[in-house]
N, C-alpha and C positions, 0 to 999 in steps of 0.2 A: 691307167687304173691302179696296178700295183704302188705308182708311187704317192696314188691320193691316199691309199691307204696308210702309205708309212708318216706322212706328211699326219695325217689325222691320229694316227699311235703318237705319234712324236708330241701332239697336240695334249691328246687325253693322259701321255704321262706329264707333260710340263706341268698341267693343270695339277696333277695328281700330285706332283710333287710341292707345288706351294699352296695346297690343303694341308698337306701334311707339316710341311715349314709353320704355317697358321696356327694349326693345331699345336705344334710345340710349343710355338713361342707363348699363345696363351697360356698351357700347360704351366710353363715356365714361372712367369707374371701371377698368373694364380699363388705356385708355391710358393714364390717371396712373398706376396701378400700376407698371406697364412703363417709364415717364417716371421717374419715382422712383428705381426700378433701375436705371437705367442712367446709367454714371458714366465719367467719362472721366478716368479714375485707375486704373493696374495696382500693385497692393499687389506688390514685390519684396522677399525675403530676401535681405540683404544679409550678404556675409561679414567674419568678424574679421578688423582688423588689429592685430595688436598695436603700442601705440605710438600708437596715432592713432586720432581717432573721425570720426562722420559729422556734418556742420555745414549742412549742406541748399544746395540749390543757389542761393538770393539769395546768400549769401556770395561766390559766385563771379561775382558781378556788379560786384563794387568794380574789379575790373581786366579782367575779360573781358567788360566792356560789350556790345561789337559780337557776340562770339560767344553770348551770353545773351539779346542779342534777339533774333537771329533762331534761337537754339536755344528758344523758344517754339511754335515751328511744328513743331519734330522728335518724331516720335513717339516716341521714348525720354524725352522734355520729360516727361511723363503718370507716369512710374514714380514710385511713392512705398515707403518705407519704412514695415512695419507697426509697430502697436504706440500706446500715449498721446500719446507722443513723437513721433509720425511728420511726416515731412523729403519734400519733393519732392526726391528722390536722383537726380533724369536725370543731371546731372554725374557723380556719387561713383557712381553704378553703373556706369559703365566705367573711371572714373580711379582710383577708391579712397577713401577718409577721407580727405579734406583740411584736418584740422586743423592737422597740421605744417606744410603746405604753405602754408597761412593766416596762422598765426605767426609762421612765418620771412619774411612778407613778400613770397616767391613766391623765398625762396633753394632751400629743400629743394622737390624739386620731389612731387607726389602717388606712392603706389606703379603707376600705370601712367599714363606719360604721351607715351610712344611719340615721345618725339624726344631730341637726343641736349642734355648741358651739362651744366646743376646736375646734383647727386645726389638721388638718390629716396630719399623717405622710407623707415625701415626696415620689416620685416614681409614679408607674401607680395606676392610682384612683386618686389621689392628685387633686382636682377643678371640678371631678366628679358631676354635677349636683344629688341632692339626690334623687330627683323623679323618674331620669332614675338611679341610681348607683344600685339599687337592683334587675333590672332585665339583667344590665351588665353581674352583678356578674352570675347570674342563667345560664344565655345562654355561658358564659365560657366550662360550662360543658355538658350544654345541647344542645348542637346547634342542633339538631331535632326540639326543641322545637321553637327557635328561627325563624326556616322556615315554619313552621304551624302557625304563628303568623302574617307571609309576606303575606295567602293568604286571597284570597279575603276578605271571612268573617270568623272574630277573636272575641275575646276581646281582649278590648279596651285598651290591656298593652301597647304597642308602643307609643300609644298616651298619655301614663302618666298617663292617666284615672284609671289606677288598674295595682296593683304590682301583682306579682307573690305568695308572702304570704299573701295575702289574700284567697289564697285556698290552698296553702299548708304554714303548719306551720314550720317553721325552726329549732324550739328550745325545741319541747317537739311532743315525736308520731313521726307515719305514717307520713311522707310526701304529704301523700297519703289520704285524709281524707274519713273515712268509710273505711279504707280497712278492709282485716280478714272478721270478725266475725260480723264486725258494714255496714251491705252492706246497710242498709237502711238511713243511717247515712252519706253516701258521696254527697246525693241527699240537704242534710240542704245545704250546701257552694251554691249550684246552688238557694234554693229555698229563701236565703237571700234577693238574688238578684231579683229571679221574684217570687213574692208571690201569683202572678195571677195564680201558675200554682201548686201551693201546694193543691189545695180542699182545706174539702171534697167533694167529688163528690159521686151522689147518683149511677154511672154508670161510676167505674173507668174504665183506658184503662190499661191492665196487664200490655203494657212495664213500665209501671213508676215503678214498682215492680223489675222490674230489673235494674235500674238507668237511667237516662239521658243520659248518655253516649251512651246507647243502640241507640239512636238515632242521638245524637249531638255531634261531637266533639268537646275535653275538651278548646281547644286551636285555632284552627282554620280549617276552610276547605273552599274546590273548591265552597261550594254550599250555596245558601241563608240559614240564619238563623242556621248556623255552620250546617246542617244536613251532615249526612254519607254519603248519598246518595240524588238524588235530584227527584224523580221521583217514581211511586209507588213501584218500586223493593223494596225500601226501606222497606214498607211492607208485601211485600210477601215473605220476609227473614222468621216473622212468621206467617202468615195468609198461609196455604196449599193453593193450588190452584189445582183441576183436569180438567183434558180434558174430558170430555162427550160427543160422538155426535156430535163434533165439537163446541161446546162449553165449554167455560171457567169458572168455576164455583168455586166460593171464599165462604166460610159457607155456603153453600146450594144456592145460590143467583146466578144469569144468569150475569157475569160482563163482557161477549166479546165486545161489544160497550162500556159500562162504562169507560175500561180501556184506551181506545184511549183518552178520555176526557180529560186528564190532570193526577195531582196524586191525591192519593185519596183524598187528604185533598184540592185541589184546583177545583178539577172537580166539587164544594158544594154537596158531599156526606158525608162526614166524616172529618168535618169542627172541631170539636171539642176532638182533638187530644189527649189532657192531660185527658179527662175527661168529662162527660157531667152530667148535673144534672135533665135532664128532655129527654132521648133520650139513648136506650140499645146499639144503633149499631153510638154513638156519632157523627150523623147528626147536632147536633145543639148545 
């Protein structure tokens, strides 16, 4: 008896053991699969220029050395042009074909090249206003972005007031400034701008800990003052709220009439959004 049972252990781990061999090796198979896929190259349609073709961006290493290495690191670096023939285009997808501009030497300058001298090659771009030419180029690609910029309240790109590289960099890095690892670091590009809203504050408000964004969007929205939302919801995304009794109760605090009032920051409760220096529940 005792030895059916070791016999039947001995059985139930073998088994057990090549479930689990199974389970690895699909494990395994799965990751290469996924490993395989995944490429760190975005296939771009690039548009015609008449006049001039696309020569890939080594070419633009012979004279723009310093800017080609560290445009290695930029995530527009990654775009490539499809097709047999296909060109790492990170340059040529915002400036244009630079074949002209390659042959003359660096006289004729590419069809967008957002500063003022030589002349630019002929084709689309060619008489380009340069103020607007750089946020042309952006919304080519981005046109999401281009309609968050139509609504109500934006910055001030449309109106020539700020480009688009002013918050994100083109030619070195993230696009994206603060991403990764530097989340506290995307908030600098916003606090340039309003330094009224940097502190220190002896009574900070936590969202600023998770960026501006958390509240405003980056581009434009439906609602005053770019917010997400326009209305206290906005807050109670994280301020919990419980039913009690039939009432509404936000931190411990009785808010069922409060909340009719307005939002919190207009109803003069919680007027001091970013921060308060004299006031825990930032009344003032």
């Amino acid at each position: 008896m005792i030895n059916f049972r070791i016999r039947r252990i001995g059985r139930i781990s073998a088994g057990w053991i090549r479930g689990l061999v199974v389970l690895l090796l699909v494990s395994a198979f799965s990751l290469a699969v996924i490993s395989c896929r995944t490429v760190n190259r975005s296939v771009v349609m690039l548009p015609n220029y008449p006049g001039a073709k696309y020569i890939g961006s080594k070419e633009c290493e012979q004279c723009h050395e310093e800017i080609y290495k560290t445009f290695q690191t930029a995530g527009h670096a990654r775009l490539m042009a499809e097709g047999p023939n296909a060109l790492n285009a990170g340059c040529e997808s915002c400036h244009g074909p630079a074949s002209v501009h390659s042959d003359s030497g660096g006289e004729t300058k590419p069809p967008f090249s957002f500063t003022s001298g030589r002349p630019r090659a002929s084709g689309i771009g060619a008489g380009t206003p340069v103020a607007r030419a750089a946020e042309n180029v952006c919304f080519q690609c981005h046109g999401d972005v281009r309609g968050q910029f139509g609504l109500p309240s934006h910055h001030p790109v449309p109106e020539g007031k700020m480009t688009c590289t002013e918050c994100h960099p083109p030619h070195k890095g993230s696009a994206h400034l603060g991403g990764s690892t530097a989340l506290r670091g995307q908030d600098e590009t916003c606090l340039n701008c309003h330094p009224a809203q940097r502190g220190p504050y002896v009574f900070e408000h936590e969202a600023l800990r998770e960026g501006c964004t958390t509240c405003h969007g980056a581009h434009g929205t439906v609602n005053a003052k770019m917010l997400t939302v326009r209305d206290s919801n906005l807050c109670l995304k994280c301020h919990f709220q419980q039913v009690q009794g039939g009432s509404i109760r936000i931190g411990g605090s009785d808010h069922t009439t409060r909340l009719s009032m307005g939002a919190c920051w207009t109803a003069g409760c919680h007027e001091a959004v970013h921060g308060s220096r004299v006031n825990s529940s930032l009344r003032f």
